[in-house]
N, C-alpha and C positions, 0 to 999 in steps of 0.2 A: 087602391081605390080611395077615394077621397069624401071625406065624411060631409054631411051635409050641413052639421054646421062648420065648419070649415071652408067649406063652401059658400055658404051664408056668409060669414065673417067678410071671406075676400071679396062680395059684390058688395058688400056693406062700407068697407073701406074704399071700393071706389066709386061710390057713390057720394061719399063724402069727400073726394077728393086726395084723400091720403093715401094713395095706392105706396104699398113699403115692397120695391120691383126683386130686396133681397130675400123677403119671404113668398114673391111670387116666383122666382126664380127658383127656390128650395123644393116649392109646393107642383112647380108642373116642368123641371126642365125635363127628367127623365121621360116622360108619356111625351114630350115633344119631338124631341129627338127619335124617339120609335116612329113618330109618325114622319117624320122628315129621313128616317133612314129607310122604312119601307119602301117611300117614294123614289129614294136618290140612291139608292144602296150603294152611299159614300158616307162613312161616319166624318171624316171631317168636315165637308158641303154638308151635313144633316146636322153636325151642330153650328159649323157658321151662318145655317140659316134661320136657326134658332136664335144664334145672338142675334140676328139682324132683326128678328121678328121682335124680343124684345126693343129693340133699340126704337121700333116703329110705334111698337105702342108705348113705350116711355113720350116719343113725341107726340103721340095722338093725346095722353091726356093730360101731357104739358098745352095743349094747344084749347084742349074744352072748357080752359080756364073755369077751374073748379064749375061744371056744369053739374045741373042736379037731378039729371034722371041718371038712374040704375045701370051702369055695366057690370055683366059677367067678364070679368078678366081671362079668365079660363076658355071661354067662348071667343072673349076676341083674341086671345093668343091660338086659340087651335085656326081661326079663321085666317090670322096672317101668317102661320107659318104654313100652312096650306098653300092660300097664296104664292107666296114666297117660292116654296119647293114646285109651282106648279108653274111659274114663269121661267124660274131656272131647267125646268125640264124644255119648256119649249124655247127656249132661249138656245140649248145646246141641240134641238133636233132641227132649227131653224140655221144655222150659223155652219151646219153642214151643207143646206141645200142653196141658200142665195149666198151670193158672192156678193162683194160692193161692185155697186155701180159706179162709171165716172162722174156720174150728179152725185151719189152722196158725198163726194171731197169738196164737193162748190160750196165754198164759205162768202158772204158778203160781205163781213168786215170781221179782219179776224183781230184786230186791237180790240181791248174791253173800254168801256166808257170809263172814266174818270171817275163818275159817282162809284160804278163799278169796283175801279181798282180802291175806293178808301174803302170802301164795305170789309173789300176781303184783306187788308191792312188791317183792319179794327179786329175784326174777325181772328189773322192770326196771332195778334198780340193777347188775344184774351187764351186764345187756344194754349199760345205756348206759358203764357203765367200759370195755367192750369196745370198744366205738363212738368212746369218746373215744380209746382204744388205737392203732386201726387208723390209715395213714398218710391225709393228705388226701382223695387220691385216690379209694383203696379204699372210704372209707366215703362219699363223696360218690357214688361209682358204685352202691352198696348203697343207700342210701336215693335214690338218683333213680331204682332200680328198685322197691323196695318202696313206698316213700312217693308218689312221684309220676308211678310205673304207664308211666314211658320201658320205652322199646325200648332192645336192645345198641346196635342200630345211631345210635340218639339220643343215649346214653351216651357212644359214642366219636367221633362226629361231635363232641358238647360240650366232653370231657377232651382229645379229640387220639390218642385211644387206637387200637388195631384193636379189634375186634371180638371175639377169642380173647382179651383183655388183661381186656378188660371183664367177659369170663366168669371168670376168673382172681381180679379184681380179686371179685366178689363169692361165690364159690364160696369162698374165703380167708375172708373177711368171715364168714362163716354158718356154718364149719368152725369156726372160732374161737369164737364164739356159742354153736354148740350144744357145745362143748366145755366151755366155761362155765357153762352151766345141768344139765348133765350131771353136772358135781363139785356141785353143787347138789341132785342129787336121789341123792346118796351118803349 
């Protein structure tokens, strides 16, 4: 259970804008994950949708540029990984019942615009400067989870890592990224 000024502390820091995502991360990943493994009673899906949750709210208060009313961080992280675990359930109860239809493959134009394609050029040059950035470790733990769809638990059985190391190692990774592409759409 989590003290209340501790609690205090971490609405107080984002309210000020400095949300620090590896002390939020310390402070609520365990009660996240209970609640996302309750729902999904899949510990890998209950923690990838933890990191995702984080990832959402990294972008949400990248995006409130430094606004100045009050979040619970705690509150909006129970709220989006709720979310999260609650779309992915209906995602997998839905995807059994409708098949695709032959309208859903009708594309209009399936080339991207021009403006398009420099966007996402700009886009991966910053991505992969950052990728080259990052230390071994980290970015080999980020791409054997993005790229080739490992589990924590395959990740740190391969690195040598724990488990909390390998969330760390890519939670780092993707903060940095989206930090990056962020000064990018400034």
């Amino acid at each position: 259970m989590e003290s209340r000024s501790a609690r205090a502390s971490a609405v107080g820091e984002a309210a000020a804008g400095t949300v620090d995502l590896d002390l939020l991360f310390r402070r609520y990943e365990r009660e996240l994950n209970a609640l996302a493994f309750r729902r999904l009673r899949d510990r890998e899906a209950a923690a990838d949708a933890v990191q995702e949750g984080f990832e959402r709210f990294l972008r949400w208060t990248r995006r409130r540029d430094g606004g100045k009313e009050a979040v619970n961080p705690r509150s909006l992280l129970w709220a989006i990984v709720g979310n999260l675990t609650l779309d992915l359930l209906r995602r997998q109860g839905r995807s059994a019942i409708r098949p695709l239809a032959e309208s859903d493959l009708d594309v209009a134009d399936p080339a991207p615009s021009a403006l398009h394609t420099l966007e996402a050029r700009e886009q991966y040059a910053i991505v992969k400067a950052t990728l080259d950035a990052l230390s071994p470790r980290q970015r080999r733990a980020l791409l054997m989870n993005r790229l080739e769809g490992r589990t924590h638990a395959e990740i740190s059985a391969r690195l040598g890592v724990s488990k909390s190391m390998v969330s760390k190692y890519i939670m780092g990774a993707l903060e940095l990224c989206l930090l990056k592409l962020d000064a990018l759409r400034r």
